[in-house]
C-alpha positions as CSV (number, residue, x, y, z in Angstrom):
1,X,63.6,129.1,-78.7
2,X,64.4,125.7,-79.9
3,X,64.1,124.8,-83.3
4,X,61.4,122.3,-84.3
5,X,60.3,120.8,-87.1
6,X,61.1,122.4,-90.7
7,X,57.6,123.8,-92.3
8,X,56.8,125.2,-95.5
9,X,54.3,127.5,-96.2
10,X,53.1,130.9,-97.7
11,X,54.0,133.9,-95.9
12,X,52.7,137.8,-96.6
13,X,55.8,140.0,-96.1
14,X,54.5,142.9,-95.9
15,X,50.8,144.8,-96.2
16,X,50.7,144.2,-99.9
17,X,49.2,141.1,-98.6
18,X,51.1,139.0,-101.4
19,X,51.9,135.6,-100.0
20,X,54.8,133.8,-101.4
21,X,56.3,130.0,-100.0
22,X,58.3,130.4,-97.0
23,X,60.1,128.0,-95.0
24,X,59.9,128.0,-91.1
25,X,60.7,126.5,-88.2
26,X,57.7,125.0,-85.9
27,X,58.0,124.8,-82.0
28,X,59.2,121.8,-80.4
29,X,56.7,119.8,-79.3
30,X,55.7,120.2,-75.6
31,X,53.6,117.6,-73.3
32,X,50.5,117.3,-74.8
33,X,51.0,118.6,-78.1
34,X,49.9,117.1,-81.2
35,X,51.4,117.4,-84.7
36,X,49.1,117.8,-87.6
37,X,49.7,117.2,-91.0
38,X,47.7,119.8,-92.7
39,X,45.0,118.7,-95.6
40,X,42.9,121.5,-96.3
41,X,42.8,125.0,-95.0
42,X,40.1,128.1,-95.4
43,X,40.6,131.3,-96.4
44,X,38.7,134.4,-94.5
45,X,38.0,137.9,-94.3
46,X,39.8,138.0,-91.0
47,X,42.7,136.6,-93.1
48,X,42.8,139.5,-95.7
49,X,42.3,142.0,-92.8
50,X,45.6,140.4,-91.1
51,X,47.6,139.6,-94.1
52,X,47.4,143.2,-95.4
53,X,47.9,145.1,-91.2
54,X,44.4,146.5,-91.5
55,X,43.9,146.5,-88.0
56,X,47.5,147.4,-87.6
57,X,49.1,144.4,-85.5
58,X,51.0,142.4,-88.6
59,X,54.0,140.9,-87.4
60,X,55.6,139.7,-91.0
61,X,56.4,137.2,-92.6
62,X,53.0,136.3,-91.6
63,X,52.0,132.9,-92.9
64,X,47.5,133.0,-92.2
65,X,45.3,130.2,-92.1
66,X,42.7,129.4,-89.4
67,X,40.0,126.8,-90.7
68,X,42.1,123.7,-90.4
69,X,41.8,120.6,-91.6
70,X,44.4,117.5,-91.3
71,X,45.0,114.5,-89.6
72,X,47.2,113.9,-86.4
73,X,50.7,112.2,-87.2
74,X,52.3,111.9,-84.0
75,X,51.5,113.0,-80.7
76,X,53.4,114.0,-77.5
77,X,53.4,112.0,-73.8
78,X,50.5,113.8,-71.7
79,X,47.7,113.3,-74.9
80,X,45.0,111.1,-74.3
81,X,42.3,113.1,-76.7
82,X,44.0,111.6,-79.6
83,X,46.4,109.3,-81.9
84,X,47.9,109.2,-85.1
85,X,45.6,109.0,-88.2
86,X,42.8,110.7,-86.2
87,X,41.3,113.7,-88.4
88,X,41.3,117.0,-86.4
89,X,40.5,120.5,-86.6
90,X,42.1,123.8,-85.7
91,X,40.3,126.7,-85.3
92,X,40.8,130.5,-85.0
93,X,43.0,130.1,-81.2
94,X,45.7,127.5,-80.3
95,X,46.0,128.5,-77.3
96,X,44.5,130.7,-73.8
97,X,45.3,131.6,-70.4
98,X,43.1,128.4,-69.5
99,X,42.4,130.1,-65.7
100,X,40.3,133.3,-65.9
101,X,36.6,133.2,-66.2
102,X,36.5,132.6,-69.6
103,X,38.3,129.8,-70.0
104,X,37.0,128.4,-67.3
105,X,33.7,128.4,-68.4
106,X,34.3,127.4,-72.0
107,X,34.4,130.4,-73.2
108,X,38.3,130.3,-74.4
109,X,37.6,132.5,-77.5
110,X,36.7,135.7,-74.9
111,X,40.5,134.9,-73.2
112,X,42.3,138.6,-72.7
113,X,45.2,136.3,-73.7
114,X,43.5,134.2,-76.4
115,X,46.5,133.4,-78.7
116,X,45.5,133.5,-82.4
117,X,46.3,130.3,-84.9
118,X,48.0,133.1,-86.7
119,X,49.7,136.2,-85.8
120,X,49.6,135.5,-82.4
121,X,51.6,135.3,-79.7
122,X,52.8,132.5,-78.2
123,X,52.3,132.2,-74.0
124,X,55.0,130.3,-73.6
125,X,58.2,131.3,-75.5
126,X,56.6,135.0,-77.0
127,X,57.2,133.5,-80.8
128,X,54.8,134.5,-83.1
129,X,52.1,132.0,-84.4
130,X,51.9,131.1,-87.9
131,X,48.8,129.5,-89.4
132,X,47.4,126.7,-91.4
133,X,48.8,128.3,-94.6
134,X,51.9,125.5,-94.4
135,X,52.0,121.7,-94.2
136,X,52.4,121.3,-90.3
137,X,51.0,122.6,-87.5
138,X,51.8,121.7,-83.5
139,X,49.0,122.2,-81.4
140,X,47.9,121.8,-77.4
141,X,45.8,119.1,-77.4
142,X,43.0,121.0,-75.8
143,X,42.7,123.0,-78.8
144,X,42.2,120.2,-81.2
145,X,39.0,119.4,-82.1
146,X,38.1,116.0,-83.8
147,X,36.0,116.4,-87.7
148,X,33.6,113.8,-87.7
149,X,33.7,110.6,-90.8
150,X,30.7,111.9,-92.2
151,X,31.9,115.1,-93.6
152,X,34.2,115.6,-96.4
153,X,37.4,117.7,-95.2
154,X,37.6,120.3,-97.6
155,X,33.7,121.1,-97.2
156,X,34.4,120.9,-93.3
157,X,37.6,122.8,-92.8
158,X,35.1,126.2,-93.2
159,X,33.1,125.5,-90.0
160,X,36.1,125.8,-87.7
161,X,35.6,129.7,-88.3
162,X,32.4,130.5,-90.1
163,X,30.6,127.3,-88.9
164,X,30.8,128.4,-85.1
165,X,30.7,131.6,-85.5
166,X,26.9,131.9,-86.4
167,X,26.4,128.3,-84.4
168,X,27.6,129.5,-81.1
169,X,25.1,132.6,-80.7
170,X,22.5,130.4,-82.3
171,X,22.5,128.2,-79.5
172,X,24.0,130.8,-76.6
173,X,20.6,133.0,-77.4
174,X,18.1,130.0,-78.2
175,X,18.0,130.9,-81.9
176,X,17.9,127.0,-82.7
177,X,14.7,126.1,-81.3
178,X,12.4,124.7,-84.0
179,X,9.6,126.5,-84.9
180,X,11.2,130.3,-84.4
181,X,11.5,132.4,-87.4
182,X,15.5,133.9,-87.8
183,X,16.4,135.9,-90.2
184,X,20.2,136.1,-91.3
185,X,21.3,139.3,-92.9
186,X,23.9,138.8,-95.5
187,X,24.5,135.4,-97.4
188,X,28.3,135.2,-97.9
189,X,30.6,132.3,-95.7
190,X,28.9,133.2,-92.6
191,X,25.3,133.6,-94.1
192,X,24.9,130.7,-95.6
193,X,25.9,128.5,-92.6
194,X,23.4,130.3,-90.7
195,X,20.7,129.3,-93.2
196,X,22.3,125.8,-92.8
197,X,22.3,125.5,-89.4
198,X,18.9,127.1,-88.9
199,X,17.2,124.9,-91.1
200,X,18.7,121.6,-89.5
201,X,17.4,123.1,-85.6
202,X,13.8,123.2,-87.6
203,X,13.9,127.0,-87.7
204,X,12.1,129.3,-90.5
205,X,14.9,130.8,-91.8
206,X,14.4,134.1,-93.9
207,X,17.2,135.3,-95.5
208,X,17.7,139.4,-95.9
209,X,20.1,140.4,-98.7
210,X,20.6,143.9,-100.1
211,X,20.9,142.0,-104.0
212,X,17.9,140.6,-105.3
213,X,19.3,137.9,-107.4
214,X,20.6,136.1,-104.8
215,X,16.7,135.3,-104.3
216,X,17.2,132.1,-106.2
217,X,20.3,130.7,-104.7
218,X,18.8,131.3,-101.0
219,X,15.5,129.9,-101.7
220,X,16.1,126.8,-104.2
221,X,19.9,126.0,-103.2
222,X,20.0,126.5,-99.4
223,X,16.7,125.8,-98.8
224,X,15.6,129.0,-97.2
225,X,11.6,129.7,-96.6
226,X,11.8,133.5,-97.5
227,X,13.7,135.9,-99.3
228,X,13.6,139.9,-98.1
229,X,15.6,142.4,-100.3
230,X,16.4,144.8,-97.7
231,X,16.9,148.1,-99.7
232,X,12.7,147.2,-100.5
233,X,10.6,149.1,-98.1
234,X,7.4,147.5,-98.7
235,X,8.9,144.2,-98.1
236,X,10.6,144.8,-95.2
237,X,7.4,146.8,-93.8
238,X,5.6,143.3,-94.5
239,X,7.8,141.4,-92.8
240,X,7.5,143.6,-89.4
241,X,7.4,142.2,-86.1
242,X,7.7,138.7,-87.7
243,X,11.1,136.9,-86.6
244,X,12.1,135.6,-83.1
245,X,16.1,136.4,-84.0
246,X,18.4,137.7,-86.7
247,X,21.9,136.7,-87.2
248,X,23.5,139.8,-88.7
249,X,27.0,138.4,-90.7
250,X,27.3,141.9,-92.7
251,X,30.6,143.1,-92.3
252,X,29.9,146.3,-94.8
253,X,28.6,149.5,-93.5
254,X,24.9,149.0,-93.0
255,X,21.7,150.5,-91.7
256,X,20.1,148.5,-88.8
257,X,16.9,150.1,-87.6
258,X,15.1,148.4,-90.2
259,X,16.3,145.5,-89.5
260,X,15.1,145.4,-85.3
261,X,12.1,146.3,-86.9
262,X,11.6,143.2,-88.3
263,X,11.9,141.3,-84.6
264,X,9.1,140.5,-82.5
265,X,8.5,142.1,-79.2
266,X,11.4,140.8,-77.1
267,X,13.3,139.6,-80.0
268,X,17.2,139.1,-80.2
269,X,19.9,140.3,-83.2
270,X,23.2,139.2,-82.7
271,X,25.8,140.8,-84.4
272,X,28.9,138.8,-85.9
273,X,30.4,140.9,-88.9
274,X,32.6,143.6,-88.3
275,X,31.7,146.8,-90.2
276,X,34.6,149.2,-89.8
277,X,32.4,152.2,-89.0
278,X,30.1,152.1,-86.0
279,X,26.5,151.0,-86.0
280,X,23.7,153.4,-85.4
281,X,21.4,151.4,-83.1
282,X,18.3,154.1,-82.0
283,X,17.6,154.0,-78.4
284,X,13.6,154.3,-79.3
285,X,14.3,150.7,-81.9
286,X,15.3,148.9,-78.8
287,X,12.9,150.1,-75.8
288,X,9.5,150.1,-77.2
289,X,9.9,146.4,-78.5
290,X,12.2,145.3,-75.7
291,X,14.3,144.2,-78.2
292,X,17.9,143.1,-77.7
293,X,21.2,143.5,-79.7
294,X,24.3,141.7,-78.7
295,X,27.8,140.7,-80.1
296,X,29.5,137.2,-80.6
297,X,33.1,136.0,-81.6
298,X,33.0,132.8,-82.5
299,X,33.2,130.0,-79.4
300,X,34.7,127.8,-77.1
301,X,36.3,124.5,-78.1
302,X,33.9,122.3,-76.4
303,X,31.1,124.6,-78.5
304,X,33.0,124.1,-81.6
305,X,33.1,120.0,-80.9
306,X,29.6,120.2,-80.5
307,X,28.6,122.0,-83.8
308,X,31.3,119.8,-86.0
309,X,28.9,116.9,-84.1
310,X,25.5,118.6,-85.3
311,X,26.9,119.2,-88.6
312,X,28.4,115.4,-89.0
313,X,24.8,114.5,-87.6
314,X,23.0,117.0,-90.4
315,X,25.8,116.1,-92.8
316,X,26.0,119.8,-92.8
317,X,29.1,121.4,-94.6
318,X,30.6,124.8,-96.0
319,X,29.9,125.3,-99.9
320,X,33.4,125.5,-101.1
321,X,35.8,126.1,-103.7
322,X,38.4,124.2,-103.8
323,X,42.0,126.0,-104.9
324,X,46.1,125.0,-105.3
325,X,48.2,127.4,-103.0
326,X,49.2,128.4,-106.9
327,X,46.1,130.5,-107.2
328,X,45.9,131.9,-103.1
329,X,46.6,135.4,-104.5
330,X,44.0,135.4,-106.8
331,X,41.6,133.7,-104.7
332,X,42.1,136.7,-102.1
333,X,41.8,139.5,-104.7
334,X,38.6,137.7,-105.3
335,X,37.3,137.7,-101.9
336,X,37.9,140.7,-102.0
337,X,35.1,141.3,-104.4
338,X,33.0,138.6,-103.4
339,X,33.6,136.4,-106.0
340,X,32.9,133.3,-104.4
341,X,30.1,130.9,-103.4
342,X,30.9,130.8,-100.4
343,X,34.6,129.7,-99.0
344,X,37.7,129.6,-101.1
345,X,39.4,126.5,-99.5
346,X,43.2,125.7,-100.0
347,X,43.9,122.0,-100.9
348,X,47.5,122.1,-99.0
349,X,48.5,118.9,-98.9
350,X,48.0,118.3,-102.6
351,X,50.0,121.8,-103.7
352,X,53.5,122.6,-104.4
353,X,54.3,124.7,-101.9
354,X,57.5,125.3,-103.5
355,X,60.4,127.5,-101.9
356,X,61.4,130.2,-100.1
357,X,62.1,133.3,-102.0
């Protein structure tokens, strides 16, 4: 593979997860590529699952990043999606197949040969990706989404992962219609875009939570028109047969017959956290109410330029925490905890990303 241009960035080496700076070489750029200066990038639990080979596919030094935020400073012939000085996203894919049924219906991030902004693999020249950890990026233009004026970056750079990750099935199962009842499980960086999101569609939006003091935050903060502690029988006995959806974002091992209990006849939970153990769904939850439970990861591109629309429209953004690349490691050991409210974001372009080691 030809050499590119020279990037710097921080890189896990191995599954210690540490990331140090690291200088790399991006691709050349191809027709209809566009080269992206990086300004802000999120950190997420799918970053801490790759950076430290928990689902055993780490291909070190292993730069992550996939919630990107920067603007476009040069483009190659073929792109007619964008310029220079345009502000663009990049999401959790760079790249498809861009022919099987999938793509073809929009559905790019369901591609048997989806290549990941990091750690993937790239169609073309089989180099591996590296992510939005590092000042550049170059990116197919189809895979470049455009972040509306109205939102600020480092707020916005969140919703390429955990923005369409609860809007897609919001909208794929008609849990955005106003007047339905949803109830999202869970108020972390997925949760509390749900609550977001379902409150600019003109939903009721309960939110159930195993800890009671986040009662306050959900109802006063995020605007949220009920509050259910989960591990509360009573309440959730109350709250029976009452919601049209629930948007389940708990990636911790979790019961799940109480929550279908709280859908209406017919009702739909879609689940997007990934517990490592398998959920126990009983058959006898799901026939006598009709109910339905189904899976989403994330969406399409054209989904994803239509939520970072509705959220420009809503002026609708991540609640973020702003960090140097100085502090990354301690930002993930506190992720890691949950010590956050509710996206620890990277300011790139304003840190020293220093040297390789």
């Amino acid at each position: 593979m030809a050499e590119g241009m020279e990037a710097h960035g921080w890189a896990a080496r191995d599954a210690s997860g540490h990331l140090s700076p690291f200088n790399f070489s991006r691709r050349v750029q191809r027709d209809g590529d566009v080269t992206i200066k990086v300004l802000f990038c999120g950190l997420c639990h799918t970053d801490l699952h790759v950076i430290k080979n928990e689902w055993g596919n780490a291909m070190y030094p292993l730069v992550p990043g996939h919630e990107v935020v920067g603007v476009v400073t040069d483009v190659a012939s073929g792109v007619t999606k964008f310029k220079a000085g345009d502000t663009v996203g990049v999401g959790y894919f760079v790249d498809s197949c861009r022919t099987c049924e999938s793509c073809s219906k929009g559905y790019e991030s369901y591609c048997p040969q989806l290549v990941q902004t990091s750690n993937g693999i790239d169609l073309l020249d089989g180099s591996t990706t590296q992510g939005g950890f590092s000042d550049v990026l170059i990116v197919s233009q189809g895979y470049v989404v455009r972040v509306p004026e109205t939102l600020s970056l480092d707020g916005a750079a969140p919703l390429l992962c955990a923005g369409i990750t609860v809007f897609s099935p919001m909208v794929q199962y008609g849990l955005n219609a106003p007047g339905k009842h949803l109830g999202v499980v869970g108020l972390g960086g997925l949760g509390h875009m749900g609550v977001k999101f379902g409150k600019a569609f003109g939903m009721t939006v309960t939110v159930i939570s195993t800890s009671p003091d986040k009662r306050e935050e959900a109802l006063d903060r995020l605007g949220a028109d009920a509050f259910l502690v989960s591990r509360d029988p009573e309440q959730m006995k109350a709250a029976a047969s009452t919601m049209d959806g629930i948007i389940d974002t708990v990636s911790a091992e979790h019961p799940v017959e109480a929550l279908l209990e709280l859908l209406k006849p017919m009702g739909q939970m879609v689940i997007v956290g990934l517990p490592a153990k398998p959920l126990e769904v009983p058959a006898f939850s799901l026939v006598a109410g009709g109910k339905r439970v189904a899976g989403s990861g994330g969406g399409g591109i054209a989904e994803c330029q239509a939520m970072l629309d509705f959220a420009g429209e809503h002026g609708i953004t991540a609640d973020v925490e702003v960090v140097g690349m100085d502090y990354v490691n301690t930002a993930i050991q506190r992720l890691e905890r949950n010590d956050v409210r509710y996206r620890f974001v990277v300011d790139v372009a304003g840190s020293n990303l220093g040297v390789s080691d």
